[in-house]
N, C-alpha and C positions, 0 to 999 in steps of 0.2 A: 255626288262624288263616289266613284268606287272606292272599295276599303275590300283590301285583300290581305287573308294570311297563308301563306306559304309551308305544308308542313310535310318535311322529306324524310320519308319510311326507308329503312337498308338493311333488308334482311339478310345477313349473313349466312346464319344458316342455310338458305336457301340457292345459296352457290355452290355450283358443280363442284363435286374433286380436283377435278382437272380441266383447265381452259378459261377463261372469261366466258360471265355470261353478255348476249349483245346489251347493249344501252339501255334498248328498250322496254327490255325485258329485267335488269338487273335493280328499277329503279322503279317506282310509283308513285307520280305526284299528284295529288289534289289539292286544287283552290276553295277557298270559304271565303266569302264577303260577307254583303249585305243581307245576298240571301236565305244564308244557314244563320241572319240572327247576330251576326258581326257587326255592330253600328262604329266602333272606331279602327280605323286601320293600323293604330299604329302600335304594334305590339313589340312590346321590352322585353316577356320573359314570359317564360315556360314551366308549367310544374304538372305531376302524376300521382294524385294520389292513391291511399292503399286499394281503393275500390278500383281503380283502371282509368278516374275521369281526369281528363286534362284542366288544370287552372291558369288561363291567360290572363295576365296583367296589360291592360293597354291604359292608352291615357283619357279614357271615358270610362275606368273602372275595371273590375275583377270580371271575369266573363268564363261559368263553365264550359267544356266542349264534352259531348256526349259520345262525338264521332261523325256525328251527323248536324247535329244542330248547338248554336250556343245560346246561353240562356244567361240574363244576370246574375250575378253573386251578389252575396249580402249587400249591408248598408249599416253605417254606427246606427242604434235609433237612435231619433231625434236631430244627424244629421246629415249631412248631403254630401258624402263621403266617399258616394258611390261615384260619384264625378271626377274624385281627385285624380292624379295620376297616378298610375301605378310603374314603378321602376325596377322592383325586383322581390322573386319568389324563389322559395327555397320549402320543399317537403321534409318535413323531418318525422317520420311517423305520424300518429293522429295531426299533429299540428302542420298547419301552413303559414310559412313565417311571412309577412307581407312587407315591402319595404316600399313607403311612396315620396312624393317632389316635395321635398319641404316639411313634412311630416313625420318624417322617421321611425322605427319600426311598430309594426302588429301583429298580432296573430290571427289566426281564425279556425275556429276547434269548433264541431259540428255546425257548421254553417252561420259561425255567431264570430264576430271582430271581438278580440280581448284586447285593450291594452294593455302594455307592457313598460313596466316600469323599467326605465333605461336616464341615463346621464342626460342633463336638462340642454348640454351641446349636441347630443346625438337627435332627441327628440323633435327637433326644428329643421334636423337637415334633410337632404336628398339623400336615399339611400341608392347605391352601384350595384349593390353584391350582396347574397347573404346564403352561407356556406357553411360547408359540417367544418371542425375545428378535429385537428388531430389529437390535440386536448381534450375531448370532449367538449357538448355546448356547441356554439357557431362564432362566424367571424364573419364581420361586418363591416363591411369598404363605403364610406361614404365621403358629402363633401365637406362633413367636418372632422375626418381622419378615420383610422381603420380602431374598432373595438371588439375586444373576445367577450362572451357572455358565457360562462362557465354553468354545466349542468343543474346549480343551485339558484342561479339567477346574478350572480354577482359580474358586474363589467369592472374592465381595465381596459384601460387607454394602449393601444397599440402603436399609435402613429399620428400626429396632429395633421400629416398633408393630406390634401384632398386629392383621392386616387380611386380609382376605377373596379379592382382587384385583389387582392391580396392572396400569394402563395405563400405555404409554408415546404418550406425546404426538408431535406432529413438531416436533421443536426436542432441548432437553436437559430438557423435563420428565417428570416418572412420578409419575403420580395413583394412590393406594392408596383401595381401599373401605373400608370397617370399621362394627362397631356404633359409634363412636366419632365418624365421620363421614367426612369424604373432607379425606386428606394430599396435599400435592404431597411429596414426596420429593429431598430434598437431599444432593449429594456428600458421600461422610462417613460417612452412615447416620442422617442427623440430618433431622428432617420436621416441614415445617409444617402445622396442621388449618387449611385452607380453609374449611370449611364444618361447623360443630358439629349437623347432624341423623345420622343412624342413613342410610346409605347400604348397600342392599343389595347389588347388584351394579354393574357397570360395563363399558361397552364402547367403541369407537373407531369411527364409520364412515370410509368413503374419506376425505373431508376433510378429516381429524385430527379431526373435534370431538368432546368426549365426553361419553355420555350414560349419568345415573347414575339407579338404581332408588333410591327414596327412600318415606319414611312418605308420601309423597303421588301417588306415584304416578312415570311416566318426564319426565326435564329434562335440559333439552341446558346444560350446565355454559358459561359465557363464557369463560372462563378471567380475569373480574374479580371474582373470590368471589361469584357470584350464580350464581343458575339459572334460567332462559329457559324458562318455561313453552311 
């Protein structure tokens, strides 16, 4: 079976002053499979840490990429962990924050898995997401609701549904994605659905506004339960 990962380089820099550059020229794409050392294809997520090497998460484990070649990442000793699936990464300086299926979060600091002491609901689930926190610490979207982990280690419950994402707004709001739709997220752990379609993804530009992947395509959210084509 082929197993391909797809990784598309856009240097900007590299565009004229003026004009478009052609297609061909403006993009450069390389495939890795089996042969650079890729034994699963199916890759969730992406991270860079401070040295320049790439951390892919797939669902046959951590896998570094050199640029040329990938090679495995760790393993717990003593267990077979390097199999598990992996669902989502986040670099946060020295540390690699590791989220997998059913497992819920870890780290990995000099090439060695820590775990992380986290809520006995978070630690069993599937993690989505795992993201710097404008609080400080990170924020954690999984399938047993969205949690902040504050710089000292200390979590709170942000959200009991099981959602995909989690943006924070500028103000006191935090908008969650979900098949379900898109929640604003309430002190407490308690969330209202703004909007009942199937929301894919979600992101924040400069301006606060936020824009949600949706069965229709990308909409800049008003923040008055509509969505602004």
């Amino acid at each position: 079976m082929w197993t391909v990962v797809l990784f598309v380089l856009v240097c900007l820099g590299a565009l004229p002053a003026h004009g478009a550059m052609p297609m061909d020229e403006a993009f450069r794409i390389d495939r890795w499979g089996e042969a650079a050392g890729l034994g699963q294809g199916t890759v969730t997520s992406i991270a860079q840490d401070p040295q320049g090497y790439l951390w892919v998460g797939t669902f046959g484990g951590l896998m570094r990429f050199s640029g040329e070649q990938f090679v495995n990442g760790p393993s717990v000793a003593g267990d077979n962990r390097l199999l598990v699936r992996l669902t989502a990464l986040f670099q946060d300086g020295p540390v690699l924050w590791v989220g997998m299926q059913t497992d819920g979060v870890w780290q990995m600091v000099d090439g060695q898995y820590l775990a992380v002491s986290q809520p006995q609901t978070l630690s069993g689930a599937t993690i989505w997401s795992i993201q710097a926190s404008q609080r400080g610490g990170i924020v954690v979207t999984s399938s047993a609701g969205t949690f902040h982990r504050d710089p000292s280690g200390v979590w709170t419950v942000l959200g009991f549904v099981n959602g995909q994402r989690t943006e924070e707004l500028l103000g006191p709001d935090m908008m969650m994605s979900s098949e379900s739709g898109l929640w604003r997220l309430k002190p407490g752990g308690a969330a209202e659905l703004v909007v009942d379609t199937i929301t894919r993804a979600t992101a924040t530009d400069p301006w606060g506004g936020l824009w949600v992947l949706g069965e229709k395509g990308l909409a800049l959210y008003d923040g008055d339960e509509e969505y602004l084509p």
